[in-house]
C-alpha positions as CSV (number, residue, x, y, z in Angstrom):
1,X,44.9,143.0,51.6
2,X,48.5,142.2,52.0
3,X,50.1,140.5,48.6
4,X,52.0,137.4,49.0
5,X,54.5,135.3,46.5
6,X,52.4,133.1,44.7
7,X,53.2,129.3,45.9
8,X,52.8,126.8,43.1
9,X,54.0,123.7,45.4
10,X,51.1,124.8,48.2
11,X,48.6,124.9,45.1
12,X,49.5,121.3,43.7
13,X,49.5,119.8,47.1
14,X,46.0,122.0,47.7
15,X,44.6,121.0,44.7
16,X,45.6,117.0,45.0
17,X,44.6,117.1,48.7
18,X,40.9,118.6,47.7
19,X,40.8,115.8,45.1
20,X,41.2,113.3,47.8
21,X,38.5,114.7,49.6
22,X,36.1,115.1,47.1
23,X,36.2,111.3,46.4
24,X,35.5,110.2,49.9
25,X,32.9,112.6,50.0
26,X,31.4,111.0,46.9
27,X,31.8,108.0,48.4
28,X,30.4,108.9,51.8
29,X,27.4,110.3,49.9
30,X,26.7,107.0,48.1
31,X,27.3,109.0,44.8
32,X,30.2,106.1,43.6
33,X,32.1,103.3,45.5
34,X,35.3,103.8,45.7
35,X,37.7,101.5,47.9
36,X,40.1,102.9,50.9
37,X,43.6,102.4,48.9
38,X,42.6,104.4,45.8
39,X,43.2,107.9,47.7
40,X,46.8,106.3,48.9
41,X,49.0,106.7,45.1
42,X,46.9,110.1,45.0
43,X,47.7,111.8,48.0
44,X,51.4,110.5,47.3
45,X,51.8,111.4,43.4
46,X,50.2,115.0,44.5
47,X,52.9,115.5,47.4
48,X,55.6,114.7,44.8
49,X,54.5,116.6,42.5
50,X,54.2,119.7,45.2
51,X,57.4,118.8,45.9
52,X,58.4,119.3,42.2
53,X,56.9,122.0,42.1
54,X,58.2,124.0,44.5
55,X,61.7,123.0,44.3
56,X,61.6,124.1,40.6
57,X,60.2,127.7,41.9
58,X,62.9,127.8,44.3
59,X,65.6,127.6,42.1
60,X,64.3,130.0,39.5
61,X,63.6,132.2,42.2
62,X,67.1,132.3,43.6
63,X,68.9,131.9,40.0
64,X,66.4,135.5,39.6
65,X,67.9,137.0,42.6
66,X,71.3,136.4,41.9
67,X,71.2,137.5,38.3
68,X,69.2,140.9,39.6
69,X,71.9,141.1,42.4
70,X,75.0,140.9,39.8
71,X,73.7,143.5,37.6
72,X,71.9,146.3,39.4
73,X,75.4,146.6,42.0
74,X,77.3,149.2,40.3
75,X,81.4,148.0,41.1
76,X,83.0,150.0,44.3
77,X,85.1,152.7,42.9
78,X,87.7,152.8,45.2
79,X,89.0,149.6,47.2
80,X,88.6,149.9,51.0
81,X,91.7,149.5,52.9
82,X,92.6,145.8,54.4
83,X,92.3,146.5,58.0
C-alpha cells in the first residue's frame, strides 16, 4: 500500500461530517428527536475547524521545508559567470 501525508484538516472535516450523519441516523431510527437546524452550526464549526486545521499544517509544513532546504544546501564554491 502506497503511504500518503497524513491530512489533519480532511480528518476534522471527516470526523464532524460523520457526526452529522450519525445524528440524523439516530433520528431517522427513532432512537432521539433531533430538529433539522441542529446539524447546520455543526457541519459549519467542523468546516472551520478543518479549515484551521489544515492551514496550520500547511504552514508548518512549508516553514519545515524551507528550514531543511537552507541547511542541507552546501554554498556553491565558485560563482558562475553572469552570462
Amino acid at each position: 500500500m502506497l503511504r500518503h501525508e497524513f491530512q489533519p484538516g480532511r480528518l476534522v472535516a471527516g470526523a464532524f461530517l460523520t457526526l452529522a450523519g450519525i445524528i440524523y441516523a439516530g433520528d431517522a431510527g427513532g432512537a432521539w428527536e433531533t430538529p433539522w437546524f441542529v446539524v447546520i452550526p455543526l457541519v459549519v464549526g467542523g468546516l472551520c475547524l478543518a479549515g484551521v486545521a489544515a492551514a496550520t499544517t500547511r504552514g508548518i509544513r512549508r516553514r519545515r521545508r524551507s528550514h531543511q532546504g537552507t541547511t542541507t544546501t552546501p554554498p556553491d564554491p565558485q560563482p558562475k559567470a553572469p552570462y
